[in-house]
C-alpha positions in Angstrom: 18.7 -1.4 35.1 20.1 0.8 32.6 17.2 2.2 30.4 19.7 4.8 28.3 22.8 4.2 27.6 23.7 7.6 25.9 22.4 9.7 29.2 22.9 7.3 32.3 19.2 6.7 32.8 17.7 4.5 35.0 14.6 2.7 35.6 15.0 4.5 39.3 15.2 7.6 37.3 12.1 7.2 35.3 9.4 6.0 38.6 11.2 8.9 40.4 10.3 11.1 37.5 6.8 9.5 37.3 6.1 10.5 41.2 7.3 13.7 40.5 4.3 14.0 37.8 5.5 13.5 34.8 3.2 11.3 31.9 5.2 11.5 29.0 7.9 10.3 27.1 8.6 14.1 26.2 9.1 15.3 29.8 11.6 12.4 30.2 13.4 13.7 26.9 13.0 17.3 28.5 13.9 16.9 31.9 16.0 13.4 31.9 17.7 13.3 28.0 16.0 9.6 27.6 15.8 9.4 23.6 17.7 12.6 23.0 20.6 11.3 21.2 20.2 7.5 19.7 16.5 7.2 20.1 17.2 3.3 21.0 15.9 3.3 24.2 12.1 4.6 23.7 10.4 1.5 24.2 11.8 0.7 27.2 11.6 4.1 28.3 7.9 4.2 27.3 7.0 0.5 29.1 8.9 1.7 32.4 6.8 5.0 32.2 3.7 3.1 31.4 4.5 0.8 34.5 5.6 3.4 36.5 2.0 5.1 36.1 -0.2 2.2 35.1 -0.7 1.4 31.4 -4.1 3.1 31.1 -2.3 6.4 32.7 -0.8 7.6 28.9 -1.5 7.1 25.4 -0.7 4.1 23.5 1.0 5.5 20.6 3.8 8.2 21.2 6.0 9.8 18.4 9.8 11.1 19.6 12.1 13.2 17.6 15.8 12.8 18.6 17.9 16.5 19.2 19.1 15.9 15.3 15.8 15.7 14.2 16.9 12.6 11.8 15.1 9.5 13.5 12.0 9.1 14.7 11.0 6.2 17.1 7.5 5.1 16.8 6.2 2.8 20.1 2.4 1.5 19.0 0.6 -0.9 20.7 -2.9 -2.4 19.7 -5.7 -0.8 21.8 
């Protein structure tokens, strides 16, 4: 499944990237462009990384900044 749009980004993409080491939604930004442009898909993003590495692997409440610096995506869950 299609987890952004904007960049062709998969959910393959994201467990690939998660066995490769990464733990947060910033290294997907970095290294995959996942919220770079519309910010839309962070909370997918985030629940596929979170599944990808177990939920208790990264932090429940993760702030991203799109490349324009304009919208902010907030994903919170209760602890």
């Amino acid at each position: 499944m299609y987890v952004c749009v904007c960049n062709a980004v998969t959910e393959s993409h994201i467990l690939e990237a998660a066995r490769n080491g990464m733990t947060r939604l910033r290294q997907l930004r970095e290294t995959l462009g996942v919220t770079a442009e519309c910010g839309r898909c962070a909370k997918c993003a985030h629940q596929c990384l979170r599944d990808a590495l177990g939920s208790s692997a990264i932090p429940d409440t993760t702030v991203l900044r799109t490349q324009a610096d304009t919208r902010f995506s907030l994903a919170t869950e209760a602890p």
